[in-house]
ROMAR-860879 format. One record per residue: z, x, y of N, C-alpha, C in turn. Coordinates in steps of 0.2 Angstrom, whole numbers, plus 5000, padded with zeros to 4 digits. Atoms other than C-alpha are relative to their C-alpha. Layout:
<nodes>
ZXYZXYZXY
...
</nodes>
This chain:
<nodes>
500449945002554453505437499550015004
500550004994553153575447499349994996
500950005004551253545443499750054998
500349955004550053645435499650045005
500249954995549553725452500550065003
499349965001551453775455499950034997
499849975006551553825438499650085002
500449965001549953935440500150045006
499949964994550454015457500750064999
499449965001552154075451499950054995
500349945007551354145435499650055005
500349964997550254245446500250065004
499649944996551654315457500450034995
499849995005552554335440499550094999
500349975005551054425434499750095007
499949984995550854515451500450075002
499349974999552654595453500050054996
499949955008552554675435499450055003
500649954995550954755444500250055001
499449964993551754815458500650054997
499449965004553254875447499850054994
500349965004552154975437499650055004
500549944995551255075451499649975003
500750034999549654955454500149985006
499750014993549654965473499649945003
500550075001548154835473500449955003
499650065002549254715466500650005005
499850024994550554735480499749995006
500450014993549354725494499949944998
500250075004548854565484500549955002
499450035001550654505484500249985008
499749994995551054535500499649955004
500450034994549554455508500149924999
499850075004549754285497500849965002
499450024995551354255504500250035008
500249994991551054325523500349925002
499950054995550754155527500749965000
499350025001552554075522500550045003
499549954998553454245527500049985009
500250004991552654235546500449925001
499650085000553254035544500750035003
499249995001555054095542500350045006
500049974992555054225557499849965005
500450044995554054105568500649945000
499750075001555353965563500950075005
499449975000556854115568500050045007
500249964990556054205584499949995003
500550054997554954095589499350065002
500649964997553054165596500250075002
499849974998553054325600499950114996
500149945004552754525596500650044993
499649994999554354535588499949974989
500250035007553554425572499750064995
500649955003552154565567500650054998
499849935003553454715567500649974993
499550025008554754585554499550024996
500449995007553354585543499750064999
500049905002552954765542500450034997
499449985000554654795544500249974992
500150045005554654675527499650054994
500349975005553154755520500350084997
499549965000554154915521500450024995
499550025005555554855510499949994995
500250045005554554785497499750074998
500049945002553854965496500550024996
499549985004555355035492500549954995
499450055004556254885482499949974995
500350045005554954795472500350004994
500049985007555454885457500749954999
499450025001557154815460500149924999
499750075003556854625457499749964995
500050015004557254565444499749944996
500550065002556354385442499350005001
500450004998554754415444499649935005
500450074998554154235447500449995007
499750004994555454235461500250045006
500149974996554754355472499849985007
499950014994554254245487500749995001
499550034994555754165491500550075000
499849934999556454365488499750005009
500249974994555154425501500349945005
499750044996555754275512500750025004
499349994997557554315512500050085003
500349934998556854495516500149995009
500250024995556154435531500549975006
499450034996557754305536500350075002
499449964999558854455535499950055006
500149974993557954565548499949965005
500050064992557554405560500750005002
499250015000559554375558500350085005
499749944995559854565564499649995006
500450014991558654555581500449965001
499650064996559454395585500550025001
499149984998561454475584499550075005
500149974996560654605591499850015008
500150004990559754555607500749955003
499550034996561354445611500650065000
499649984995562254605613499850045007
500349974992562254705631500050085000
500149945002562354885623499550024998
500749995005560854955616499850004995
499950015007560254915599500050074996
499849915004560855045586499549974995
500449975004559854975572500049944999
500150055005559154845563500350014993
499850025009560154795545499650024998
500549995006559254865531500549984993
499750015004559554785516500250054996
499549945003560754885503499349994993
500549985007559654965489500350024993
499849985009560754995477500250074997
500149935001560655175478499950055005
500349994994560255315488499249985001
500750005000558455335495499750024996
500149965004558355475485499949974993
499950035008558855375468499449944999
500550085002557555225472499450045001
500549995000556355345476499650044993
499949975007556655445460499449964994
500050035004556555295450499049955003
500450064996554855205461499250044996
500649985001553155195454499650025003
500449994995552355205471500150045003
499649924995553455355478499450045002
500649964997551655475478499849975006
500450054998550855335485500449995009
499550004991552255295501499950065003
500149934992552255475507499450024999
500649984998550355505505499949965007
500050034992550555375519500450015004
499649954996551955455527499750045003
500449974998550855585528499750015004
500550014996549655525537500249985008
499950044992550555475553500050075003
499849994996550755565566500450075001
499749995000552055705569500649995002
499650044993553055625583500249924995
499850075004552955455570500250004992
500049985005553155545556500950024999
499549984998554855605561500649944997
499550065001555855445563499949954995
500150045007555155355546500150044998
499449985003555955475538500750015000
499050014999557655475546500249944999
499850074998557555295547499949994991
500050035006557055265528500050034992
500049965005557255415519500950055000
499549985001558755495524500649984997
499250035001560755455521500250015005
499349994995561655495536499750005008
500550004994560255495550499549935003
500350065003559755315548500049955009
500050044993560355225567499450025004
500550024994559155195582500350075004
499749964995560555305590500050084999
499949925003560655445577499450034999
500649984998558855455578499850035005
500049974993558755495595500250055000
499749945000559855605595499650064997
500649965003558955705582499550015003
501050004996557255695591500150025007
500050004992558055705606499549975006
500450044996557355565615500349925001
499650064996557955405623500149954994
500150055005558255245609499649975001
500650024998556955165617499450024997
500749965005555655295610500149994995
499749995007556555295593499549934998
500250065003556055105592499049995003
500850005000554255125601499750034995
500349945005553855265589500149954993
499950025006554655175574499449915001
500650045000553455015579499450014999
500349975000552055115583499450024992
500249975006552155195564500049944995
500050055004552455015555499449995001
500850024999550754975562499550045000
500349965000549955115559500050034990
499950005009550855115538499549954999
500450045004549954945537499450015000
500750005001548254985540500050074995
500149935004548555195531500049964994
500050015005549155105515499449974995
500650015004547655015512499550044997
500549945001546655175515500050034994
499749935005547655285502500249974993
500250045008547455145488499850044996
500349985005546455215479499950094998
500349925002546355405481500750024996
499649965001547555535473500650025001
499349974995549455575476500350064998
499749935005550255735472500849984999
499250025002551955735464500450005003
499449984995553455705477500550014996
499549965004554555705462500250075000
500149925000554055865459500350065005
500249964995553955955476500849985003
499450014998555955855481500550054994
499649955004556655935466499850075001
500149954997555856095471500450015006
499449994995556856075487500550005001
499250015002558456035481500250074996
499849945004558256195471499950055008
499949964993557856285489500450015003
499550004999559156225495500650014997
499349985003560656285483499550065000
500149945002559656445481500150045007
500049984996559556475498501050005005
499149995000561456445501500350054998
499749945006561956555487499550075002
500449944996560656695495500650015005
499749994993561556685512500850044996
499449974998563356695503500150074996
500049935002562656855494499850055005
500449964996562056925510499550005000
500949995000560156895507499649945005
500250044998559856745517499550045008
500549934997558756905530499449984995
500950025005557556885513500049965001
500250054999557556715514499849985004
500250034995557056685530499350035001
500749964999555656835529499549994995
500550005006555056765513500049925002
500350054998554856575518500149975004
500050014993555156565537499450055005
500549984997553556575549500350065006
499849964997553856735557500349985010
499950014996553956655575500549935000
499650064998555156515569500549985005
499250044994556256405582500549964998
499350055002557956325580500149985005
500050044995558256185589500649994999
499650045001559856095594499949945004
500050024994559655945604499249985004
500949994995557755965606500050065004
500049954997558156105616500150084993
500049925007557556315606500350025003
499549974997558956405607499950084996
500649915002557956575599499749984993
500749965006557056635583500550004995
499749995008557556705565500850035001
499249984997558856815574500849955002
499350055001559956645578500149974994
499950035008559656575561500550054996
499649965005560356735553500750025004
499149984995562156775567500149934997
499450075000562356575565500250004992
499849995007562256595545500750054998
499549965001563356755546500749965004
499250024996564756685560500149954996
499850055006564956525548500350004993
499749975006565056625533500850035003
499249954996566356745543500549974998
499550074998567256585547500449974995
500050025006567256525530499849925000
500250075000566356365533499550024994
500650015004565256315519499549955000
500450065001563856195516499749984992
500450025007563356095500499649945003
500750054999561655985499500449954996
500050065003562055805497499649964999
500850044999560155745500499650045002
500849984999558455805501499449965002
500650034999556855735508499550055003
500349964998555355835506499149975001
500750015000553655795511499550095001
500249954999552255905513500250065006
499849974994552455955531500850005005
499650024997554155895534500750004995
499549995005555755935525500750005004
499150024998557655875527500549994996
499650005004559055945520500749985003
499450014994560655855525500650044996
499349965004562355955521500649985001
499450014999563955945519500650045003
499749934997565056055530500750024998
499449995002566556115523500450075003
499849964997567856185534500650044997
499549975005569156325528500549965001
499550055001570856255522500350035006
499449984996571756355536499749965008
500250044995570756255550499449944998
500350055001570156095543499449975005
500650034995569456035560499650055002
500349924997568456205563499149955002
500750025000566656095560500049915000
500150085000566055925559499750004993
499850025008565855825543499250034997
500949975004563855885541499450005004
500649974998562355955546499549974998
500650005004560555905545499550054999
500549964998559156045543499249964999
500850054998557455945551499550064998
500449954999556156075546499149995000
500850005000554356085550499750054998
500349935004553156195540499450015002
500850005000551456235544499950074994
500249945004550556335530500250014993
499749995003551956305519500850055000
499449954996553356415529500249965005
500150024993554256355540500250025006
500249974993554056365558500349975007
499550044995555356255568500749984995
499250035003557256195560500349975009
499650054994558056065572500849984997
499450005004559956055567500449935002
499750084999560855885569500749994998
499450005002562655885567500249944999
499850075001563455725560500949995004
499149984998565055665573500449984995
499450045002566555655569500349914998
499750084999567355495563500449985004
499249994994568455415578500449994997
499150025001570355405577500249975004
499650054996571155265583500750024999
499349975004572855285585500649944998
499950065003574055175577500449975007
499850044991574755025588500850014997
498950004997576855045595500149934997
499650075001577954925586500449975007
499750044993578654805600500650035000
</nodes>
């Protein structure tokens, strides 16, 4: 059995957890720091010295963000955050031993979507008042990277951003060191409801669908699109309101559809990811889905960057001898 110093260390992360799992952000700043030194051990023992330690443990703090609520022993939260930690060391290691570029570091499975753990998350205000605060440019790829469903790789990020994987991961570095010092800041003040403000957008999203197949989606672009909006593919504008609404109509023509299978709305940044439905007379007319990246100033928004999801490859089957 362990001593009465054990005993009283475990009760604390015990008492801690429950914290943290109730909202008290404190209490995970607390938690997290209290076991630092043991986390950094376990990386330091799996990477050796090196910059590569600080971004596991970010990358660590991160995950405990969004997951805390999800474990279930309290008392046996270190050696949790620990195998946190192992599991992203484990990924850089397979990683740097290939000769391709890295698509992504493993992220542990949550159990649910984003959406569902964010739904369910004491801290949700709390995380994206800190989201907030970054950046535009860092602000982008922390939510592809840990908000989306289907925009999540080093590679799919790129692509969306339109920028090398190399930026993807300086940016995504960047922003984990930029989370640990904002969080502390945004302790203590106010968050407005994300609950709120993503079902509001999920409701834009089907309304604005069902506008478009009544022929209205003209009002819906004049009533919360910034008169000078851009639509991006690629990173590259490829015009204004006028392509939003011929592409909206030639899709419709087509009989392609879209349905919202995910939302992530912050204040200044919203992404609706879709799902593309091609008519039965030409199946392969589209790819499996769409994302719309949008940025708002003001409250309208004032740029959509469009992201289409590839196709999945076909192998073909192997010739019997």
């Amino acid at each position: 059995m362990g001593g009465p110093q054990e005993n009283a260390g475990t009760w604390e992360d015990a008492a801690l957890t429950r914290a943290a799992q109730a909202g008290d952000v404190s209490a995970l700043a607390l938690l997290l720091e209290r076991h630092r030194p043991r986390m950094r051990a376990v990386a330091l023992s799996l990477l050796g010295p090196g910059p590569d330690v600080d971004d596991v443990l970010r990358e660590t703090a991160l995950v405990a963000l969004r997951r805390i609520v999800d474990v279930r022993d309290p008392e046996a939260v270190g050696p949790w955050l620990r195998m946190v930690v192992r599991n992203h060391c484990r990924g850089l290691l397979r990683a740097s031993r290939r000769t391709e570029p890295l698509d992504e570091v493993p992220l542990p499975q949550d159990g649910g979507t984003p959406e569902q753990v964010l739904e369910g998350h004491a801290l949700r205000d709390w995380i994206w008042e800190a989201v907030e605060s970054l950046s535009p440019t860092l602000r982008l790829p922390v939510v592809l990277r840990y908000f989306s469903t289907g925009i999540t790789s080093y590679q799919q990020i790129a692509e969306a951003c339109a920028v090398p994987v190399r930026t993807v991961r300086s940016r995504l570095h960047q922003a984990r060191a930029a989370l640990a010092r904002t969080l502390a800041d945004t302790a203590d003040s106010g968050h407005e409801d994300v609950l709120r403000r993503t079902a509001e957008s999920w409701r834009e999203a089907h309304d604005t669908l069902a506008a478009a197949e009544r022929g209205e989606f003209g009002k819906v672009v004049r009533d919360r699109y910034a008169p000078g909006v851009s639509l991006l593919v690629g990173g590259e504008r490829l015009g204004g309101a006028d392509l939003l609404l011929s592409g909206m109509d030639l899709d419709l023509s087509a009989g392609v559809r879209q349905r919202p299978r995910h939302v992530v709305a912050g204040r200044s940044l919203v992404v609706w990811e879709m799902e593309l439905i091609s008519p039965a007379d030409d199946p392969d007319h589209c790819p499996p889905g769409v994302a719309w990246i949008m940025t708002l100033d003001a409250g309208r928004v004032d740029r959509v960057c469009l992201y289409h999801s590839p196709r999945p490859e076909v192998f073909p089957e192997p010739v019997a001898a």
